[in-house]
N, C-alpha and C positions, 0 to 999 in steps of 0.2 A: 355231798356237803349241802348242797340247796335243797335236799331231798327233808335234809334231816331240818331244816333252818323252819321249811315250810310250815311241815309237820310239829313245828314248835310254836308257831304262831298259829296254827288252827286247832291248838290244846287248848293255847291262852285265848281266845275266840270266843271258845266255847264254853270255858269257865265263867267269864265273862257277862255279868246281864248289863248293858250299856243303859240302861236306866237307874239300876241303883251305884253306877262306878261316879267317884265323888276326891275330891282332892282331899278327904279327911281336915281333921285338924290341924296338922301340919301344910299345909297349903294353905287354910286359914291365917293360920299365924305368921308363915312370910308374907303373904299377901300385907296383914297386917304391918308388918315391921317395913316393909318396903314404901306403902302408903305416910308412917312417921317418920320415916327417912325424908321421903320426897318434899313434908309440910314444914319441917324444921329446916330442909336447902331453903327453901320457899320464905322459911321467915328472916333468914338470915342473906340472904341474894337483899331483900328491902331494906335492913338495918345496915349493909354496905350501903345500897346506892344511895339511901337519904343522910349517910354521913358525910360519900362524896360529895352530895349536892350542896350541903349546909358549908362542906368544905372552900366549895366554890365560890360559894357566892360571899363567903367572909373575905375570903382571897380578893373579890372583885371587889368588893367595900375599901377592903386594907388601901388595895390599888388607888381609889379613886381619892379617900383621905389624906395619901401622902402625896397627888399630883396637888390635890388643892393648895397642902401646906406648900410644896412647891412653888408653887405660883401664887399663893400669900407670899411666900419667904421673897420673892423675885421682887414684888411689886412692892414691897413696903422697903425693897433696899433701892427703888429708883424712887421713891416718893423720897426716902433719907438721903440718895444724892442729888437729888432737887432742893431740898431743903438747907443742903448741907452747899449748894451749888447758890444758892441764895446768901445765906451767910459770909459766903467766902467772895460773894460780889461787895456788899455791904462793906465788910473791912478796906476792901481794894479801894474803897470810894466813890464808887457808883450811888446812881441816886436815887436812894431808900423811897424819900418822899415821895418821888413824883408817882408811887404805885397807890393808887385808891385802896385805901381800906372797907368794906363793908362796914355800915353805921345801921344803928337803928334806926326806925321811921320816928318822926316826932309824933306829937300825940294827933294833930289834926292831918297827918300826912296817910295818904294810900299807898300802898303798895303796889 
């Protein structure tokens, strides 16, 4: 059996001139086809990660827009129960007046 296997590869040996043996054009051509495979992963792996990335960073925008409104929303309802904490002193009786109002400067006054 090995006798014969040998003798079968030093047929093809010798047929063989190892300088004009060549992948033809079919070895061209996957070559080819494997190289547009790989460039088209290639362009598509980037059009993912820069959509993740745009994803992200809207995500982290969105985030930080709705703590602000948060924290607008917080502080304009302590400013309205201050306001509103004023008012309700006012009715009770408490005295309005004695709180200095901010005036204008007169004309020959400094500031």
């Amino acid at each position: 059996m090995n006798g014969m296997l040998l003798s079968a590869v030093r047929t093809a040996e010798e047929k063989l001139d190892p300088d004009t043996v060549s992948p033809g054009i079919g070895g061209f051509i996957i070559t080819a086809v494997i190289a547009l495979v790989v460039i088209l992963l290639g362009y598509d792996l980037v059009r993912r990660v820069r959509r993740s990335r745009y994803r992200e960073e809207i995500r982290v925008k969105l985030e930080g827009e709705l703590a602000a409104r948060e924290q607008g929303l917080s502080a304009a309802r302590s400013v309205e129960n201050a306001v509103m904490g004023a008012d309700e002193a006012a009715v009770v009786g408490a005295d309005v007046d004695a709180v200095e109002t901010p005036t204008e400067p007169e004309a020959g006054e400094d500031r």
